[in-house]
DSSP file (Angstrom, degrees, kcal/mol; ACC not computed):
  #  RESIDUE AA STRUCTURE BP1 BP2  ACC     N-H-->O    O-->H-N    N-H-->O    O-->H-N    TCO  KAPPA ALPHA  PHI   PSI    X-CA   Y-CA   Z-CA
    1    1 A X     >        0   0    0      0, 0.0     4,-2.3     0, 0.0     5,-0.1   0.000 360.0 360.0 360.0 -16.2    0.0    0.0    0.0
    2    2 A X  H  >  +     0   0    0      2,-0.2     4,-1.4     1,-0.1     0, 0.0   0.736 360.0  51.3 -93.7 -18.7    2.7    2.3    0.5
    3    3 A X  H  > S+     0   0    0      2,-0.2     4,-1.9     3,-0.1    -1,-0.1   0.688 114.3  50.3-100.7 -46.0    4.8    1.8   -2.7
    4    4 A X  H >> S+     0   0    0      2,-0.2     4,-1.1     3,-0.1     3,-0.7   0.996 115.5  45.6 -69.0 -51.3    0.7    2.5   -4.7
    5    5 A X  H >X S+     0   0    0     -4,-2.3     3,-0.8     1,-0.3     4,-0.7   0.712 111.4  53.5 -42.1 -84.2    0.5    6.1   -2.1
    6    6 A X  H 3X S+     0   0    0     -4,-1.4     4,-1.6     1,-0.2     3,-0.5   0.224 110.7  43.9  -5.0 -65.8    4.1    6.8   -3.2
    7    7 A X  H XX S+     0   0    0     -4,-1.9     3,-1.6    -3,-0.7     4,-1.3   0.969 105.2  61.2 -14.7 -96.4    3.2    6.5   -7.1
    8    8 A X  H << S+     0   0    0     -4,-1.1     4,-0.5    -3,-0.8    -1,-0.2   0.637 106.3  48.5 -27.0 -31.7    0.3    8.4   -6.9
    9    9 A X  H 3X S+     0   0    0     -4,-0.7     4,-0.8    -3,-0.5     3,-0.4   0.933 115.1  37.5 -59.3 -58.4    2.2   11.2   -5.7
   10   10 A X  H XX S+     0   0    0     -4,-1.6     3,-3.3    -3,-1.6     4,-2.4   0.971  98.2  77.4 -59.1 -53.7    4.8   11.3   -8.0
   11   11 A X  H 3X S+     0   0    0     -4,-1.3     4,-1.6     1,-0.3    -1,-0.2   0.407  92.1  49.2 -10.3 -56.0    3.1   10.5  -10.7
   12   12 A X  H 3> S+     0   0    0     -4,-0.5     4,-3.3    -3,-0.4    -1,-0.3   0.685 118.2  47.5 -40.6 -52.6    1.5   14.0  -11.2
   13   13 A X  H <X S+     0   0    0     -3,-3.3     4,-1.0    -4,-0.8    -2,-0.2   0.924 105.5  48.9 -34.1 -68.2    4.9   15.2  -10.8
   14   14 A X  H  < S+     0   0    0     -4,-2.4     4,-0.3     1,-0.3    -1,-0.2   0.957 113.2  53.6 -46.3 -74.5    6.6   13.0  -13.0
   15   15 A X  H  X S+     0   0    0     -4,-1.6     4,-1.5     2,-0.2     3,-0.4   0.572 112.5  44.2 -25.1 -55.1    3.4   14.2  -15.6
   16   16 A X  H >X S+     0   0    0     -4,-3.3     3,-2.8     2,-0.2     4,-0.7   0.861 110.1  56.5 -42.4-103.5    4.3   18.3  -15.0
   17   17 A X  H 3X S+     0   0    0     -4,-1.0     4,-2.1     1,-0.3    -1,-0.2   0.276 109.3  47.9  51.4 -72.8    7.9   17.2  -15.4
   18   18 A X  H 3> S+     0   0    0     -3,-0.4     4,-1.1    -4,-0.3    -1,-0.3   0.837 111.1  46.0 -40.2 -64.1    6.8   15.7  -18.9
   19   19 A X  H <X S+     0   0    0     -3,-2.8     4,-1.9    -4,-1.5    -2,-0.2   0.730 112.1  44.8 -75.9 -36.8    5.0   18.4  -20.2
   20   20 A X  H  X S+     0   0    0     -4,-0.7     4,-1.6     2,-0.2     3,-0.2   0.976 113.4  56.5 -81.9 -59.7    7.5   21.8  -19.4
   21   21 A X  H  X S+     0   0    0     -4,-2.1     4,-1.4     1,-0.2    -2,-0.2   0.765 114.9  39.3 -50.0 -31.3   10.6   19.3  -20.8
   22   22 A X  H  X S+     0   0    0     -4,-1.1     4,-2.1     2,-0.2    -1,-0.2   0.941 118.6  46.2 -89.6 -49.3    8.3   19.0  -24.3
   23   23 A X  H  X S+     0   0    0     -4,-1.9     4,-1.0    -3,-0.2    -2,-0.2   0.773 118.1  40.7 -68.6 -15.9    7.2   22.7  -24.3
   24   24 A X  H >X S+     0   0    0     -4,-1.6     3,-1.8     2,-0.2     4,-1.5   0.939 110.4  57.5 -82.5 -57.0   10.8   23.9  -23.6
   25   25 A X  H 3X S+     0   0    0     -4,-1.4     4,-0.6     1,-0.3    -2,-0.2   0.785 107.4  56.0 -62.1 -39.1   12.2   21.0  -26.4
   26   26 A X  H >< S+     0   0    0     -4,-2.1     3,-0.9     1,-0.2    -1,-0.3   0.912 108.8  45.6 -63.1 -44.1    9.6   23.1  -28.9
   27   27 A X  H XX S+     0   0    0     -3,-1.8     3,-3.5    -4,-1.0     4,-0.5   0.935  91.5  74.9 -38.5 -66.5   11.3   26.3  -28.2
   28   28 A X  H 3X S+     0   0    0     -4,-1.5     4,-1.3     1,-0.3    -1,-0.3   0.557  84.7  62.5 -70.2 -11.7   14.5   25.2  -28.6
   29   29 A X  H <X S+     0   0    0     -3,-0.9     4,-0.5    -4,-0.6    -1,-0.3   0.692 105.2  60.2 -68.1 -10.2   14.2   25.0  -32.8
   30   30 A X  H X4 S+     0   0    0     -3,-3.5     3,-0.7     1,-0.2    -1,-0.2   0.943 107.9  43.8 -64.1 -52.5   13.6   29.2  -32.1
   31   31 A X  H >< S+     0   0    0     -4,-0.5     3,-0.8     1,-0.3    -2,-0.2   0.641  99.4  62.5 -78.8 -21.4   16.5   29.4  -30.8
   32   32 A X  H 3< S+     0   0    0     -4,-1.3    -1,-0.3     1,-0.2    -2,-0.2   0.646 100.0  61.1 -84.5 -17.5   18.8   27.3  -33.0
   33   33 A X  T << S+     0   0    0     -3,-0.7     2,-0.5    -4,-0.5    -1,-0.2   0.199  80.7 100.3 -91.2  27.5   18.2   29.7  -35.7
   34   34 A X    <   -     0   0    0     -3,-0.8     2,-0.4    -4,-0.0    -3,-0.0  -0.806  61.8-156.4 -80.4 127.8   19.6   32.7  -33.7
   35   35 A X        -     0   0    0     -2,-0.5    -2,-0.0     1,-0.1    -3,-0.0  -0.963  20.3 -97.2-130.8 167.4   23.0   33.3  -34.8
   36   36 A X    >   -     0   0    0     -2,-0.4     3,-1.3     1,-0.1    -1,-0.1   0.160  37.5-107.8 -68.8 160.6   25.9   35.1  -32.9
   37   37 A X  T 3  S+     0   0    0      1,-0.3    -1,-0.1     0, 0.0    -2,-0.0   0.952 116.0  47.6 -62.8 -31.5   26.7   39.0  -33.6
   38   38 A X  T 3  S+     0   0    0      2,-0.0    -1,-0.3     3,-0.0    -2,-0.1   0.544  77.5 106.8 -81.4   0.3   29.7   38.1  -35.3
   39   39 A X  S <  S-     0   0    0     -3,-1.3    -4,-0.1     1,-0.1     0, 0.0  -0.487  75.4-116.5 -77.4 142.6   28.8   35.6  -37.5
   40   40 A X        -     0   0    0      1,-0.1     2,-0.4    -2,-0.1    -1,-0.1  -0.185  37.7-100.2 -72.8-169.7   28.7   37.1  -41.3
   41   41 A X        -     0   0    0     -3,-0.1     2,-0.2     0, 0.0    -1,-0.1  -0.625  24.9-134.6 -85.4 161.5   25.5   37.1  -42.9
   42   42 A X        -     0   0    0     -2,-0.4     2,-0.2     1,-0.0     3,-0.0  -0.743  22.1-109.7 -93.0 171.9   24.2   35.0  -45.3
   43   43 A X        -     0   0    0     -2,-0.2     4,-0.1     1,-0.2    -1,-0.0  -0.473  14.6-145.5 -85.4 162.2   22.3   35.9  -48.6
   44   44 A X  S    S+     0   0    0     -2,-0.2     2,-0.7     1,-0.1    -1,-0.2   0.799  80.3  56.4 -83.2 -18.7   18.8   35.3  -49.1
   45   45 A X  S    S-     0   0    0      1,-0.1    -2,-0.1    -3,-0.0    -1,-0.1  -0.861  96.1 -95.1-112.1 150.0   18.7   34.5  -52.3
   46   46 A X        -     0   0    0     -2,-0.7     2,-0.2     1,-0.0    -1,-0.1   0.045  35.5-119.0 -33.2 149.4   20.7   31.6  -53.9
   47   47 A X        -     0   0    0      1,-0.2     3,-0.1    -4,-0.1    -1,-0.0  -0.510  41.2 -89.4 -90.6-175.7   23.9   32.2  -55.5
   48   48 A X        -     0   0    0      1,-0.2    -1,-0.2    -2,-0.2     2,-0.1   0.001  61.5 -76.8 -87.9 172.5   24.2   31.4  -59.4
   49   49 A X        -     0   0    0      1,-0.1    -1,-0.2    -3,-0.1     2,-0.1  -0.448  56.8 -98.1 -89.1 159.6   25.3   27.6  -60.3
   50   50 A X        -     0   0    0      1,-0.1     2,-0.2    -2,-0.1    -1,-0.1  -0.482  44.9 -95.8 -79.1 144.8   29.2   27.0  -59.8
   51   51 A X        +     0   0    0      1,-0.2    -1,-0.1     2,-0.1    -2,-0.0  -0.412  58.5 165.2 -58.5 107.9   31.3   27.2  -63.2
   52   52 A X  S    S+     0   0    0     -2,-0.2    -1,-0.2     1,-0.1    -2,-0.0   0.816  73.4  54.7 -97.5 -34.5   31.2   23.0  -64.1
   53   53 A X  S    S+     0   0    0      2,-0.0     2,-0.9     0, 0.0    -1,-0.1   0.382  85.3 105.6 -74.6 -12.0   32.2   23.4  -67.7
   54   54 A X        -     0   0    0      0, 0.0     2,-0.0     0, 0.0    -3,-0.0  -0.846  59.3-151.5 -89.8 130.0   35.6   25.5  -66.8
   55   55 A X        -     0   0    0     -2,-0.9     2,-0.3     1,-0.1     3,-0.1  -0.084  11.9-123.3 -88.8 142.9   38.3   23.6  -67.2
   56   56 A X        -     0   0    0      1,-0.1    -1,-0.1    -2,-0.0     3,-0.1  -0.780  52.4 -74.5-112.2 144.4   41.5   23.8  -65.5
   57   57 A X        -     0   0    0     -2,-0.3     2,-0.2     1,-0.1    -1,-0.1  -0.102  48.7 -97.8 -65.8 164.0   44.9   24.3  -68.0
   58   58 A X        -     0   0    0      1,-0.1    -1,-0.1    -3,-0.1     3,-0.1  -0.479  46.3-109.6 -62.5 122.2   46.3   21.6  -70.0
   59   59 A X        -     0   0    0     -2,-0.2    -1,-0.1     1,-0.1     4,-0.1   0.019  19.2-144.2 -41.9 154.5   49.4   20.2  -67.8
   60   60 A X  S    S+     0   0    0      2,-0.1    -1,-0.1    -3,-0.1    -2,-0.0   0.777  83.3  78.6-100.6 -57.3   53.2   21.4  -69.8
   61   61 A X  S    S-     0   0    0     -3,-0.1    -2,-0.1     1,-0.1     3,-0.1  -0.025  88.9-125.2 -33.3 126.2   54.1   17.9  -68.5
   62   62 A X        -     0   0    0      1,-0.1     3,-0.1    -3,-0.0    -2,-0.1  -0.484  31.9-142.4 -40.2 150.6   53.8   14.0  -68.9
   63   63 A X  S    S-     0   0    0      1,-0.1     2,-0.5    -4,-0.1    -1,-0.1   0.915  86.4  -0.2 -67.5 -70.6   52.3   12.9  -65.3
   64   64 A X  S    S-     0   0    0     -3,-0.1     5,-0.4     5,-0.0     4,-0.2  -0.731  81.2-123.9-107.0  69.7   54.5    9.8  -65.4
   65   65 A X    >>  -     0   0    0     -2,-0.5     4,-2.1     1,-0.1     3,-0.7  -0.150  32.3-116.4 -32.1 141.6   57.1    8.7  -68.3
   66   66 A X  H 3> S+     0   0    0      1,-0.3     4,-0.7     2,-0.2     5,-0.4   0.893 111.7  59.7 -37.0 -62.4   56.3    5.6  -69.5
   67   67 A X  H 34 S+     0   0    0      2,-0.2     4,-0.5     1,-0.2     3,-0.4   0.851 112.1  44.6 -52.4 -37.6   59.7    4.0  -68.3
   68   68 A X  H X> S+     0   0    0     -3,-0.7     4,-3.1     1,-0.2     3,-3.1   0.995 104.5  59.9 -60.2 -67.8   58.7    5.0  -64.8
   69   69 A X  H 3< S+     0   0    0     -4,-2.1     4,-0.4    -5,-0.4    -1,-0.2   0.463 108.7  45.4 -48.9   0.0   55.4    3.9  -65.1
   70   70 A X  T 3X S+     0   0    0     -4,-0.7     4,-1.7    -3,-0.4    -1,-0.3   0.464 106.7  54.4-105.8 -29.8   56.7    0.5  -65.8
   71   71 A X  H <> S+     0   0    0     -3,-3.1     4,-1.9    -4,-0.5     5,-0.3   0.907 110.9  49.1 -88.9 -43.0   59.1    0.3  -63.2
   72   72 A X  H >X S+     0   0    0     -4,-3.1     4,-3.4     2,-0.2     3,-0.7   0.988 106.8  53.4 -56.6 -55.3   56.3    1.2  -60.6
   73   73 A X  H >> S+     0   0    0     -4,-0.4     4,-1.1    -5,-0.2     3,-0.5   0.949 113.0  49.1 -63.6 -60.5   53.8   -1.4  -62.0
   74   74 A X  H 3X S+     0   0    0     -4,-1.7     4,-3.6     1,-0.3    -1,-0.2   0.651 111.0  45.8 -69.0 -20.8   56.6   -3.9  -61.4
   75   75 A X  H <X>S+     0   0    0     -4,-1.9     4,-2.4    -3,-0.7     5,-0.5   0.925 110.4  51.8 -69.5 -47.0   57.4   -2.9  -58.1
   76   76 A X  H <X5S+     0   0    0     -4,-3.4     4,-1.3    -3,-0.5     5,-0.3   0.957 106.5  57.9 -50.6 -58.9   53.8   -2.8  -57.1
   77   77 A X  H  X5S+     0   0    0     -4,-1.1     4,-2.6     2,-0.2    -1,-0.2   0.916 105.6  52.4 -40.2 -51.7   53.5   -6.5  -58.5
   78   78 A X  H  X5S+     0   0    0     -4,-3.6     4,-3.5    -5,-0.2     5,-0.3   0.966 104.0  48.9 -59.4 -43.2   56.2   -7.5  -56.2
   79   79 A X  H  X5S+     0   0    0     -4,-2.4     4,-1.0     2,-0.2    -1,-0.2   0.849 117.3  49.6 -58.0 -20.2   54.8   -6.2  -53.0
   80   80 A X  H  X<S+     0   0    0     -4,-1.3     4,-1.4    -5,-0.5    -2,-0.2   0.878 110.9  45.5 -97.2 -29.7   51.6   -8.1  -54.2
   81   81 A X  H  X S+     0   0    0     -4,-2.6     4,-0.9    -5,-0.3    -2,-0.2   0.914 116.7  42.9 -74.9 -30.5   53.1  -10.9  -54.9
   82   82 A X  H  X S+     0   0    0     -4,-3.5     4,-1.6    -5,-0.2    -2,-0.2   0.701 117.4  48.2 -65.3 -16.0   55.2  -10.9  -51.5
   83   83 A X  H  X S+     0   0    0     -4,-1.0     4,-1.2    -5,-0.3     5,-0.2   0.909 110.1  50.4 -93.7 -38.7   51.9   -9.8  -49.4
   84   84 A X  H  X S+     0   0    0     -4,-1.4     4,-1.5     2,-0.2    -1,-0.2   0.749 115.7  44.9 -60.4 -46.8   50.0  -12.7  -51.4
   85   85 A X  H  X S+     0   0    0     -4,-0.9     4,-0.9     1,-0.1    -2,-0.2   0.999 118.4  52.0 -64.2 -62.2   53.5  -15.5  -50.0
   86   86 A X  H  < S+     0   0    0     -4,-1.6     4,-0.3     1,-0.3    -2,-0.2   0.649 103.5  46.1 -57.6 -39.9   53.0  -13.9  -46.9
   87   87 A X  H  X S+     0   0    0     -4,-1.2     4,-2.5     1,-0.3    -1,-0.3   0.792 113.4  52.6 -88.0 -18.0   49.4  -14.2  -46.2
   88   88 A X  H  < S+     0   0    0     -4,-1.5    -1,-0.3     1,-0.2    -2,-0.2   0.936 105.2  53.3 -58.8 -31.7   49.6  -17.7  -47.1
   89   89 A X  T  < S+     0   0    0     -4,-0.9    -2,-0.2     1,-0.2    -1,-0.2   0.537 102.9  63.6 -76.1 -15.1   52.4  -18.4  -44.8
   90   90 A X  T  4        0   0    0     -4,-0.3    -1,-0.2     1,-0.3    -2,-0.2   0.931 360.0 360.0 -93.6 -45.3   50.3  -16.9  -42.3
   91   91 A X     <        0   0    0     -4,-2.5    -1,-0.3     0, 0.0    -2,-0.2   0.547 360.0 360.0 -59.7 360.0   47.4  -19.5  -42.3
């Protein structure tokens, strides 16, 4: 009997409790559009769409010389082929 008072008491509480924590939780989306004095502004209207079609210049350089670019794929095949020995050895 004492555990049911007990309840009944709180309960109400609790319920209040409930109710200011959801009416505050509605506010708080006011408030997350506040922004600080220093912050700049933004515009209101959209800016115009970003340039996709300009192009960045043509390189004066090869990226790679060929002869490199061969000596790299072979090194890269050996590290894949040692990591490949390795991982067998490891099972």
């Amino acid at each position: 009997m004492l555990a049911l008072r007990d309840l009944q008491k709180t309960l109400p509480i609790r319920g209040a409790l409930l109710m200011v924590a959801l009416a505050l939780g509605g506010c708080s989306s006011q408030f997350a559009d506040l922004t600080p004095a220093d912050a700049q502004a933004h515009p209101k209207e959209p800016g115009t769409y970003l340039p996709v079609h300009d192009l960045p210049p043509d390189r004066d350089q090869a990226v790679i010389p060929p002869d490199q670019r061969a000596k790299i794929e072979a090194e890269l095949a050996a590290a894949r082929d040692r990591q490949a020995v390795a991982a067998k050895d490891a099972k």
